[in-house]
C-alpha positions as CSV (number, residue, x, y, z in Angstrom):
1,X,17.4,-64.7,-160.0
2,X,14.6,-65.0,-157.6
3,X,17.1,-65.0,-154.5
4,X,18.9,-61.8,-156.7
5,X,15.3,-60.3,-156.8
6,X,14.9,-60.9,-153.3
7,X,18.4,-59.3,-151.6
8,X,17.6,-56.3,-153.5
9,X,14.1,-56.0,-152.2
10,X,15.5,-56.6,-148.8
11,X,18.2,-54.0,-149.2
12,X,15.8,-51.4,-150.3
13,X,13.4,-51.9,-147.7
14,X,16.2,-51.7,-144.6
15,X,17.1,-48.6,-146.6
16,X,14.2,-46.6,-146.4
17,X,12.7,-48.3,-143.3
18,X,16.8,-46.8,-142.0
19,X,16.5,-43.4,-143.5
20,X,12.9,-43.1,-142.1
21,X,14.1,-44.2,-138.9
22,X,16.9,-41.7,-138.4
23,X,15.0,-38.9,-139.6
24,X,12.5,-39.4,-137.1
25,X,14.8,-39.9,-134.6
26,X,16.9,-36.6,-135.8
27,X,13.8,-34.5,-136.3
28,X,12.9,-34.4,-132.8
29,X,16.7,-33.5,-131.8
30,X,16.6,-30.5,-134.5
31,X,13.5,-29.1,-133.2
32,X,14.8,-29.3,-129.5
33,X,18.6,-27.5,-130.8
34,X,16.2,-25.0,-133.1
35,X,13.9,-24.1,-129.4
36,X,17.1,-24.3,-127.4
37,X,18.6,-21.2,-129.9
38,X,15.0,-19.2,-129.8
39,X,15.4,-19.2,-126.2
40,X,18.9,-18.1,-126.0
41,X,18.2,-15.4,-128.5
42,X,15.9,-14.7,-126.6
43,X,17.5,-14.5,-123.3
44,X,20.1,-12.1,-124.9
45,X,17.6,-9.2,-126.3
46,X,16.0,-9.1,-123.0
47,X,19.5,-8.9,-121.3
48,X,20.1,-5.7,-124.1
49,X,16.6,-4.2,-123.5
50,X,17.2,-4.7,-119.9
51,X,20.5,-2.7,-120.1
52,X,19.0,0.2,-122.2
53,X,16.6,0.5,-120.2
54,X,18.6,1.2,-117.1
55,X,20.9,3.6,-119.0
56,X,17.8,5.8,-120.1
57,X,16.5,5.7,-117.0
58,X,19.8,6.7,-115.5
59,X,20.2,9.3,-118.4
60,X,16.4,10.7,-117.2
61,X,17.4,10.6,-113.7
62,X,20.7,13.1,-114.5
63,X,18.7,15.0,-116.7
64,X,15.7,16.2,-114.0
65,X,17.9,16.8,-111.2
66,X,19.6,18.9,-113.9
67,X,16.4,20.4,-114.7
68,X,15.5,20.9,-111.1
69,X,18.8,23.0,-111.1
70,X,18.4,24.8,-113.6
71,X,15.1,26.0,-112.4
72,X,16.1,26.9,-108.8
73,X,18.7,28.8,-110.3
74,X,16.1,30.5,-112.6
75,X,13.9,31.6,-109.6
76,X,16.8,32.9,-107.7
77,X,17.9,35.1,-110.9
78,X,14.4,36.7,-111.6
79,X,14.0,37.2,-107.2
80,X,17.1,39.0,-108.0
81,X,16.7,41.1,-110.9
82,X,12.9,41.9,-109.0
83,X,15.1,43.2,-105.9
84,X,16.9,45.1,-108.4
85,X,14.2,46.4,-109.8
86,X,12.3,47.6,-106.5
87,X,15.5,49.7,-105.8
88,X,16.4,51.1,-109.4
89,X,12.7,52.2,-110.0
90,X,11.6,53.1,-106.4
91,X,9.0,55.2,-108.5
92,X,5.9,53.8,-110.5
93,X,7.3,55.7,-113.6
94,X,10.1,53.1,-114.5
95,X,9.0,51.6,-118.0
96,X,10.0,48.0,-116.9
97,X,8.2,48.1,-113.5
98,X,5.0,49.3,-115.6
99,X,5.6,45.6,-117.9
100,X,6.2,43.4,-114.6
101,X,3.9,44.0,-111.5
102,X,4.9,41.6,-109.8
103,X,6.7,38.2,-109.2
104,X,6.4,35.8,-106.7
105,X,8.4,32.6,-105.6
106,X,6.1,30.1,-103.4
107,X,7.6,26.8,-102.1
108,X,11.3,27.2,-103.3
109,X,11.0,27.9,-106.3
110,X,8.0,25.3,-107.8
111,X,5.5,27.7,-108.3
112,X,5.6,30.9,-110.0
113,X,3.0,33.3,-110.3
114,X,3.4,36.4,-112.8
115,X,1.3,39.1,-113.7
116,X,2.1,41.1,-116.8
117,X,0.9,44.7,-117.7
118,X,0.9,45.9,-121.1
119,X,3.6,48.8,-121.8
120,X,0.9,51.6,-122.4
121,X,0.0,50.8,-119.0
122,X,-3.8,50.4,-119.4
123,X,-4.3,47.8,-117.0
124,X,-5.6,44.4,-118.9
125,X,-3.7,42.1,-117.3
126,X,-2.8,38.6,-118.2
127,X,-2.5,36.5,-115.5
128,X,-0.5,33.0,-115.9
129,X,0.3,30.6,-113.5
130,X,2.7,28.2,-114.6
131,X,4.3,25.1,-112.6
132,X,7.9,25.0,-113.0
């Protein structure tokens, strides 16, 4: 029985000593497959963020020469209804000529100065100078 006794103890030993072995061996393989997937993840949200990044700044792009459009048209509209006004009311007793004084276009359109009159005509006027 003692040789019995003595096979078993062997076969448990190179058993665990076996399992131990291959799970240290495997472990380190794991880990590396585990980092390998982080940094392909990885890899792709930065490819994603990348390409939504360039689309909204694309989209932005569109969207202020659009605006830049839009507001050269604006100034040529109100230097046009202003011409229209300064030969409809070529006196000062036109109601809208007493609400708008004046309007001025400097530098195509970028900056507009307006001065507004209230309609009794007193004279407090509000002066705003916005950048288009």
């Amino acid at each position: 029985m003692t040789t019995e006794v003595i096979i078993a103890l062997i076969g448990v030993l190179s058993t665990i000593t076996g399992s131990w072995t291959s799970w240290f061996f495997a472990r380190k393989k794991y880990n590396s497959e585990v980092d390998n997937n982080l940094i392909e993840n990885m890899q792709k949200s930065l490819e994603f963020y990348k390409k939504l990044s360039d689309d909204n700044r694309e989209r932005l792009d569109e969207v202020l020469k659009r605006n830049e459009d839009l507001e050269s048209q604006v100034s040529q509209l109100r230097n046009q209804v202003f011409s229209l006004m300064q030969t409809m009311c070529i006196d000062m007793t036109c109601e809208y000529r007493k609400q708008v004084n004046s309007i001025s276009s400097i530098n195509n359109g970028r900056y507009i100065n307006r001065q507004y009159k209230d309609k009794k005509g007193t004279g407090n006027e509000a002066k705003a100078s916005k950048k288009v």
